[in-house]
N, CA, C and O atoms as CSV, one atom per row, in Angstrom:
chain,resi,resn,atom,element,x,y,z
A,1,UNK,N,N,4.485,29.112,13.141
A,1,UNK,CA,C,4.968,28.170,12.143
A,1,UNK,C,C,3.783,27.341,11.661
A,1,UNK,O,O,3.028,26.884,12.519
A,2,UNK,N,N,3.577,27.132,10.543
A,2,UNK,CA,C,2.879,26.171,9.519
A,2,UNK,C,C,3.075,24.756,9.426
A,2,UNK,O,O,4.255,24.423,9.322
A,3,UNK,N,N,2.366,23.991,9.434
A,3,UNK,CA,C,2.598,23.045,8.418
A,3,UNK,C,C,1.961,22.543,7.310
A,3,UNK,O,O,0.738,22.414,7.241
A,4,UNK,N,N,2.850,22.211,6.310
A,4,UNK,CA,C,2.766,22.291,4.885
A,4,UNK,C,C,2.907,20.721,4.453
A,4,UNK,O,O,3.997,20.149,4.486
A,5,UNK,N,N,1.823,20.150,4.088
A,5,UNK,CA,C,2.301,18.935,3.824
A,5,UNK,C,C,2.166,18.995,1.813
A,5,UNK,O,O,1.224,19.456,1.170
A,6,UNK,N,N,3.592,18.293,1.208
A,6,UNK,CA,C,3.195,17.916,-0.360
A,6,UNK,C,C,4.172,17.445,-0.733
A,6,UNK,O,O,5.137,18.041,-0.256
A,7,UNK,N,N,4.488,16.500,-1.487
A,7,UNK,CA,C,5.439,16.102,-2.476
A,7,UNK,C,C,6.624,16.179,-2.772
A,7,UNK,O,O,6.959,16.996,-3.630
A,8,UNK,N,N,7.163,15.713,-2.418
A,8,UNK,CA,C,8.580,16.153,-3.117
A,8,UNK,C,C,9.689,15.157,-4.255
A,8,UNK,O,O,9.498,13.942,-4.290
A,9,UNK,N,N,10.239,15.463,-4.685
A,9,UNK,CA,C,10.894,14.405,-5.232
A,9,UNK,C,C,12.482,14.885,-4.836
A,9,UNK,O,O,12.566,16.080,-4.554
A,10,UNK,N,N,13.920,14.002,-4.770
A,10,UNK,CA,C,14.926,14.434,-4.137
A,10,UNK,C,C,16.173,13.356,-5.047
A,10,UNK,O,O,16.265,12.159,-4.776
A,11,UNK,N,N,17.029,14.014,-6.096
A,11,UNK,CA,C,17.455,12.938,-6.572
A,11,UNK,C,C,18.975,12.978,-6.144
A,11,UNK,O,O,19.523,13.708,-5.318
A,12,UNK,N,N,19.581,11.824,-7.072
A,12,UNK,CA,C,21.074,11.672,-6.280
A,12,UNK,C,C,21.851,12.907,-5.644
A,12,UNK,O,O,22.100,12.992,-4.441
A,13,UNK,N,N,22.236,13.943,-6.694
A,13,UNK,CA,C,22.998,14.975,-6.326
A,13,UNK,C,C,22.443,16.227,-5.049
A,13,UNK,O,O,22.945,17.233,-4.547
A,14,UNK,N,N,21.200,15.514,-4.918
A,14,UNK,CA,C,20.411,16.542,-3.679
A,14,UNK,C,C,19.719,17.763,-4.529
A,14,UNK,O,O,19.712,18.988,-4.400
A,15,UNK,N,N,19.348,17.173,-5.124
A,15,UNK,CA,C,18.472,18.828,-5.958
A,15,UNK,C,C,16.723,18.169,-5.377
A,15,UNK,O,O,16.512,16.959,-5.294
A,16,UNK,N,N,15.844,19.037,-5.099
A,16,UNK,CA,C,14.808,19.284,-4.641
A,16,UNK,C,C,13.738,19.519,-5.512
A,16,UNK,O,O,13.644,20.714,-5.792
A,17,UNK,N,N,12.901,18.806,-6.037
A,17,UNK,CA,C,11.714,19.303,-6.915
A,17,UNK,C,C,10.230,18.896,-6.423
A,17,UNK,O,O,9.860,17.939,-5.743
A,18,UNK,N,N,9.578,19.863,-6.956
A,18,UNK,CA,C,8.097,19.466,-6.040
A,18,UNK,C,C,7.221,20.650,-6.337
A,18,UNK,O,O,7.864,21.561,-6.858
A,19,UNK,N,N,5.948,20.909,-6.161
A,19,UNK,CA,C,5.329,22.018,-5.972
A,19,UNK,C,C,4.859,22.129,-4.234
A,19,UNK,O,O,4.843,21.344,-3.287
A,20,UNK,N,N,4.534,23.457,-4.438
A,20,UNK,CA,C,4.511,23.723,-2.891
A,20,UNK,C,C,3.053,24.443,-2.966
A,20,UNK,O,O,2.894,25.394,-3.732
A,21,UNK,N,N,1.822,23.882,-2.015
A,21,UNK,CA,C,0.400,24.195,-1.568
A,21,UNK,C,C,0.281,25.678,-2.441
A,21,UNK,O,O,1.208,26.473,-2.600
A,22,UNK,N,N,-1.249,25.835,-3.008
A,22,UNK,CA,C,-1.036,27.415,-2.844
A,22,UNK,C,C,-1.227,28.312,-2.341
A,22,UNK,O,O,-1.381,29.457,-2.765
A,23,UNK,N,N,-1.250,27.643,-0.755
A,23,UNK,CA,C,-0.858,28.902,0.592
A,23,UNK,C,C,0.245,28.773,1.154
A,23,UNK,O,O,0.360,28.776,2.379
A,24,UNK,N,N,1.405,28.614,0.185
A,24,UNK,CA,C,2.619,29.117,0.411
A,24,UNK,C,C,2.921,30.280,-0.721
A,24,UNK,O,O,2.651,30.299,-1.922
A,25,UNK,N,N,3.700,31.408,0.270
A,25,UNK,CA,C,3.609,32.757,-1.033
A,25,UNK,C,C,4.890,32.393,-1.583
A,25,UNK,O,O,5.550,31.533,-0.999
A,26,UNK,N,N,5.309,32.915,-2.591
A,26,UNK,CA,C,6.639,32.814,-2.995
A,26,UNK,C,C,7.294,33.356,-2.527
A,26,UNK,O,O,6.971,34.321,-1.834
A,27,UNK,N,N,8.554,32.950,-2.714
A,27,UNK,CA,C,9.493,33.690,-1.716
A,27,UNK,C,C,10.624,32.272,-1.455
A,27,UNK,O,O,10.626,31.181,-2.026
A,28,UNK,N,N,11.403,32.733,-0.519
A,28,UNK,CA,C,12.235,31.862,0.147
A,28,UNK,C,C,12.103,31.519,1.404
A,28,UNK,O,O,12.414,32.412,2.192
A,29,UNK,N,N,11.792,30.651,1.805
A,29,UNK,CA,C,11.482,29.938,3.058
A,29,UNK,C,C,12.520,28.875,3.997
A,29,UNK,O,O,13.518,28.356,3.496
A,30,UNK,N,N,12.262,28.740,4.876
A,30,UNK,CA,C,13.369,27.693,5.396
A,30,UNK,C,C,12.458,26.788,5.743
A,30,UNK,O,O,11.378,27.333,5.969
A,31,UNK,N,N,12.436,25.286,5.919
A,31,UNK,CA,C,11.972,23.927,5.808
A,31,UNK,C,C,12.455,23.291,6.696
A,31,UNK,O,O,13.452,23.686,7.301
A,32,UNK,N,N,11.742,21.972,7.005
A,32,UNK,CA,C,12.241,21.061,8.038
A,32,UNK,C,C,11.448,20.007,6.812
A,32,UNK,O,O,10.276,20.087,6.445
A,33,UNK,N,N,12.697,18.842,6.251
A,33,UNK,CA,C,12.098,17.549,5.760
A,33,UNK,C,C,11.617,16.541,6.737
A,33,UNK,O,O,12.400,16.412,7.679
A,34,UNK,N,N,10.544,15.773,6.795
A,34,UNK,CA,C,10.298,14.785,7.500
A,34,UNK,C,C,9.823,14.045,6.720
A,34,UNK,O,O,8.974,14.342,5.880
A,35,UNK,N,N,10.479,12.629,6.961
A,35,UNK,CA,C,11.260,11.131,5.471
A,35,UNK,C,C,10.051,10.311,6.374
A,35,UNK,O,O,10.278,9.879,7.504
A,36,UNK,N,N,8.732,10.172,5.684
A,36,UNK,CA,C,7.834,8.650,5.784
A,36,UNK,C,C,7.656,8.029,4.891
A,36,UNK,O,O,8.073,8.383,3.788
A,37,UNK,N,N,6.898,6.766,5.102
A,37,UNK,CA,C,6.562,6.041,4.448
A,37,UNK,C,C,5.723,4.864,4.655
A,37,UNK,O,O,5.913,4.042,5.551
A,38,UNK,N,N,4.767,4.817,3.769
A,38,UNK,CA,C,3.123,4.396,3.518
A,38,UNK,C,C,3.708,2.907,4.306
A,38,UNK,O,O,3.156,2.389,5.277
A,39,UNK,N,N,4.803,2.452,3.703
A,39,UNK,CA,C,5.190,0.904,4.491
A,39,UNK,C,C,5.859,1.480,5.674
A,39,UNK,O,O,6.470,0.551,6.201
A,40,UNK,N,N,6.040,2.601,6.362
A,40,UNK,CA,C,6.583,2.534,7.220
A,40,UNK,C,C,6.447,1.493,8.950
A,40,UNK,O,O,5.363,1.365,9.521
A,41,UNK,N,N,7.598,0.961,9.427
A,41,UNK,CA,C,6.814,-0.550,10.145
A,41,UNK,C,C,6.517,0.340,11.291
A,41,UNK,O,O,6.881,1.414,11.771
A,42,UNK,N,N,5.561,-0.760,11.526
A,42,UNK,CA,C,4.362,-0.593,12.861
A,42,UNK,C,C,4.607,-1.966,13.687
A,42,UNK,O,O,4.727,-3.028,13.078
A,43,UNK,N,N,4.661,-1.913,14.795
A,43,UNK,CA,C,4.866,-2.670,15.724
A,43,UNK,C,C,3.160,-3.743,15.645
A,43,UNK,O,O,1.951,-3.513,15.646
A,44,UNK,N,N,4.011,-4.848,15.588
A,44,UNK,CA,C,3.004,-6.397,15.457
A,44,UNK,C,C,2.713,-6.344,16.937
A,44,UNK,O,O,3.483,-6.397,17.896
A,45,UNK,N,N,0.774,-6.172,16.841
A,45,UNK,CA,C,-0.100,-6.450,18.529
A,45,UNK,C,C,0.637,-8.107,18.751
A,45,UNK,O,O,1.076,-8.825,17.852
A,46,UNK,N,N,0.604,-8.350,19.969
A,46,UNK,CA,C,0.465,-9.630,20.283
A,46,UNK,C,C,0.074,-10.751,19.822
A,46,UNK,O,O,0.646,-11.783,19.470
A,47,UNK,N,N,-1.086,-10.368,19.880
A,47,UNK,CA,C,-2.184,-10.966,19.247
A,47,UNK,C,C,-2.624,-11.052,17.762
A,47,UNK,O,O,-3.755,-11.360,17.386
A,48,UNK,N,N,-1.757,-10.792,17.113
A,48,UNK,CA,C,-1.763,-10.978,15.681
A,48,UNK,C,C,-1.949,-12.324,15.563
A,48,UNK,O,O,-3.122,-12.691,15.487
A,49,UNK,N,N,-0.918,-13.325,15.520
A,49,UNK,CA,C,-1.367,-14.693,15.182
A,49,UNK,C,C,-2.501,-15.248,15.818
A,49,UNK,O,O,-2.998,-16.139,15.129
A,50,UNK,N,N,-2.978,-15.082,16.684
A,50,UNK,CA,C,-3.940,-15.386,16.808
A,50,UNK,C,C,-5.074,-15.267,16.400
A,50,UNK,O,O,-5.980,-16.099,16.453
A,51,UNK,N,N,-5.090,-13.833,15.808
A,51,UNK,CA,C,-6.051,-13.177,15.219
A,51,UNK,C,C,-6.163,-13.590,13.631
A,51,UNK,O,O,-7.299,-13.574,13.157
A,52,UNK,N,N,-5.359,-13.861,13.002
A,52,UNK,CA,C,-5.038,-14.208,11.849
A,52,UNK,C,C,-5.815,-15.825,11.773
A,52,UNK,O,O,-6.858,-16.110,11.185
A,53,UNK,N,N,-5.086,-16.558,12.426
A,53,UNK,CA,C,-5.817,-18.539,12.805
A,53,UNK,C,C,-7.315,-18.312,12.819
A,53,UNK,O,O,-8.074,-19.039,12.178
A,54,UNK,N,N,-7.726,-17.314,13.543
A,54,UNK,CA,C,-9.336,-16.872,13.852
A,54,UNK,C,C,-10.287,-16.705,12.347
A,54,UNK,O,O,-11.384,-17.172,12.040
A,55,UNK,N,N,-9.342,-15.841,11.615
A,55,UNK,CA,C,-9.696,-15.556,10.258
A,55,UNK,C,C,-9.820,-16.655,9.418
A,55,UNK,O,O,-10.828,-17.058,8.837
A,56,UNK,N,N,-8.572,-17.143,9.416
A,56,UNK,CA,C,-8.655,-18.358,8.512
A,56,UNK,C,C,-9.343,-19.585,8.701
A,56,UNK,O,O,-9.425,-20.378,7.764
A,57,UNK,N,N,-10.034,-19.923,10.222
A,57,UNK,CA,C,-10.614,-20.869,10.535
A,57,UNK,C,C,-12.231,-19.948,10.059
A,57,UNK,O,O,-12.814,-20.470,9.109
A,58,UNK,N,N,-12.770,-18.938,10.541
A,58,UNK,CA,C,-13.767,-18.567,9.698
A,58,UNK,C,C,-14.147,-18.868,8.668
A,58,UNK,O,O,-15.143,-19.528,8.372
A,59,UNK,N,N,-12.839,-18.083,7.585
A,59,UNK,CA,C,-13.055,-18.357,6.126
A,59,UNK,C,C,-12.914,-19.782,5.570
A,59,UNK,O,O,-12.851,-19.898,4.346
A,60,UNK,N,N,-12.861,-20.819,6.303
A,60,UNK,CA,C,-12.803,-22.274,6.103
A,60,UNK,C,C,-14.097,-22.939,6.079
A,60,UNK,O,O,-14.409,-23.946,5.443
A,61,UNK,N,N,-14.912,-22.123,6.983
A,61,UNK,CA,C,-16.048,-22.520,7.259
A,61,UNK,C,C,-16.834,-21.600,6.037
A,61,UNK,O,O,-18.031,-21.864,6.146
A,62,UNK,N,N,-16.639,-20.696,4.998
A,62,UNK,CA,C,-17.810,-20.285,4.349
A,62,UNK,C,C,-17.908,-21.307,3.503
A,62,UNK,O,O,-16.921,-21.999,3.250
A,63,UNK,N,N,-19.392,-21.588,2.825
A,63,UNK,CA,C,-19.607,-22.446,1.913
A,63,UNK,C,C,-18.901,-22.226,0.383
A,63,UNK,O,O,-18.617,-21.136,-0.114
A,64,UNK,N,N,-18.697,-23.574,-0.230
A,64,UNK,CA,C,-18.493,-23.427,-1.753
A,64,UNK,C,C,-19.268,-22.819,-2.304
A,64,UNK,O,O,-20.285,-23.498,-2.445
A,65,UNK,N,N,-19.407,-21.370,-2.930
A,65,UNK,CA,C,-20.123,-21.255,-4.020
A,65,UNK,C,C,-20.259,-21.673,-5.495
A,65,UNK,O,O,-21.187,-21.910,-6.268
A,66,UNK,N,N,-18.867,-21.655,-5.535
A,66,UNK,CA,C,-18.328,-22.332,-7.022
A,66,UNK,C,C,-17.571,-23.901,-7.192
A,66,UNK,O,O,-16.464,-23.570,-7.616
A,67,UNK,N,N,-17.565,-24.915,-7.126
A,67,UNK,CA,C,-16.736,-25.950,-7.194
A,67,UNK,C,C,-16.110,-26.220,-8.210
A,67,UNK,O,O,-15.992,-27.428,-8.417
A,68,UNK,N,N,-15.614,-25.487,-9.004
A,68,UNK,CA,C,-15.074,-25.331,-10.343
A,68,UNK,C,C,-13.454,-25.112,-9.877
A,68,UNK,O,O,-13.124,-24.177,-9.148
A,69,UNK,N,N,-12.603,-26.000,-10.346
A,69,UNK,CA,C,-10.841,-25.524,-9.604
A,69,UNK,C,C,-10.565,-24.247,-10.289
A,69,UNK,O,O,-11.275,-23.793,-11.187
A,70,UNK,N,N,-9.486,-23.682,-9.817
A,70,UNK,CA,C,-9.190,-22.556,-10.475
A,70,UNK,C,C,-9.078,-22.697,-12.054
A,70,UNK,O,O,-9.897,-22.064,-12.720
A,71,UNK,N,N,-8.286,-23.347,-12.601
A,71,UNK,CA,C,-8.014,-23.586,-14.295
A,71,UNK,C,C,-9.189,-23.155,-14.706
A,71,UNK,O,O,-9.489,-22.108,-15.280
A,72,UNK,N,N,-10.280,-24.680,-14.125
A,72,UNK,CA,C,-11.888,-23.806,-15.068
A,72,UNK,C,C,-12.262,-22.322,-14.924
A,72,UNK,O,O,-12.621,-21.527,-15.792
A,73,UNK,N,N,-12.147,-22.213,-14.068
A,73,UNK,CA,C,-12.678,-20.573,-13.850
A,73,UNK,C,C,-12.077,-19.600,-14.551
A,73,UNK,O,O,-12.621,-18.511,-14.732
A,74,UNK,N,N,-10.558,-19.991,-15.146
A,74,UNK,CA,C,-10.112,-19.138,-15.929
A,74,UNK,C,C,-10.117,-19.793,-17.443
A,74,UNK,O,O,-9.552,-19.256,-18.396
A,75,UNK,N,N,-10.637,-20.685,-17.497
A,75,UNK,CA,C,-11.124,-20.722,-18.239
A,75,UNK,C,C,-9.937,-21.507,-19.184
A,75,UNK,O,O,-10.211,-21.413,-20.380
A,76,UNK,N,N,-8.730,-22.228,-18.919
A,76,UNK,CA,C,-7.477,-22.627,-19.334
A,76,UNK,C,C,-8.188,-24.217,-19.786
A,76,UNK,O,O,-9.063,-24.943,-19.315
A,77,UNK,N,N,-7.373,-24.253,-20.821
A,77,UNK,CA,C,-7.499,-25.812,-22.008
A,77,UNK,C,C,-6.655,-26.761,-21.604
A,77,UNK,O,O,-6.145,-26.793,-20.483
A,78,UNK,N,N,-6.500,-27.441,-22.352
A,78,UNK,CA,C,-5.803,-28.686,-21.705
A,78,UNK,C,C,-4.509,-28.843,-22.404
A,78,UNK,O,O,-3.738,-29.803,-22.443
A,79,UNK,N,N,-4.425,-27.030,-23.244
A,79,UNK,CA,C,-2.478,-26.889,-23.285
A,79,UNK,C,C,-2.429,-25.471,-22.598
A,79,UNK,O,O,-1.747,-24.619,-23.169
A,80,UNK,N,N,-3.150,-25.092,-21.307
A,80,UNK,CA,C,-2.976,-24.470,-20.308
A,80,UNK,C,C,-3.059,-22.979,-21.720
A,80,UNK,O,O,-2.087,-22.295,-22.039
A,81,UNK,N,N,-4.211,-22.871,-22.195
A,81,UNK,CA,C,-4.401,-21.290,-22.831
A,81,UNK,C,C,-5.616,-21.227,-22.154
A,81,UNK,O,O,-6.196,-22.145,-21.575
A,82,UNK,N,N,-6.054,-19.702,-22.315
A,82,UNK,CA,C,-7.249,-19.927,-22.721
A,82,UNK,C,C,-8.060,-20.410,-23.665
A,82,UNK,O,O,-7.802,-20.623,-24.849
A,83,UNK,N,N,-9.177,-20.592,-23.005
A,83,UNK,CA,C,-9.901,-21.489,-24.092
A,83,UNK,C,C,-11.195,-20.114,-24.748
A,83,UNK,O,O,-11.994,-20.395,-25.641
């Protein structure tokens, strides 16, 4: 047995569309679907918040490069357009 990873799309009524690798021959085949997903959840380490406070106390400490508030930087007027 193979595995074949590609695409599929699957809409309400159950119809199946997709292309299939081209080292699959034609023909009729039998399949096994397996349903992921890119957000699929992952179990939070322990240590996440902590790790996170670590970050943000870092990035607290880099210097100003710019002291300009956001508005200036985008460059917004004083009837909030650009200027």
């Amino acid at each position: 047995m193979n595995e074949i990873r590609t695409r599929i799309h699957i809409v309400a009524d159950g119809t199946i569309t997709g292309h299939a690798p081209r080292e699959v021959p034609p023909g009729e085949h039998e399949a096994s679907i397996v349903l992921s997903s890119p957000y699929a959840h992952r179990p939070i380490p322990p240590d996440a918040a902590a790790r996170v406070r670590a970050l943000q106390d870092r990035l607290a400490r880099l210097p100003v490069l710019d002291p300009r508030t956001p508005d200036e930087i985008l460059g917004y007027d004083e009837n909030g357009l650009f200027g």
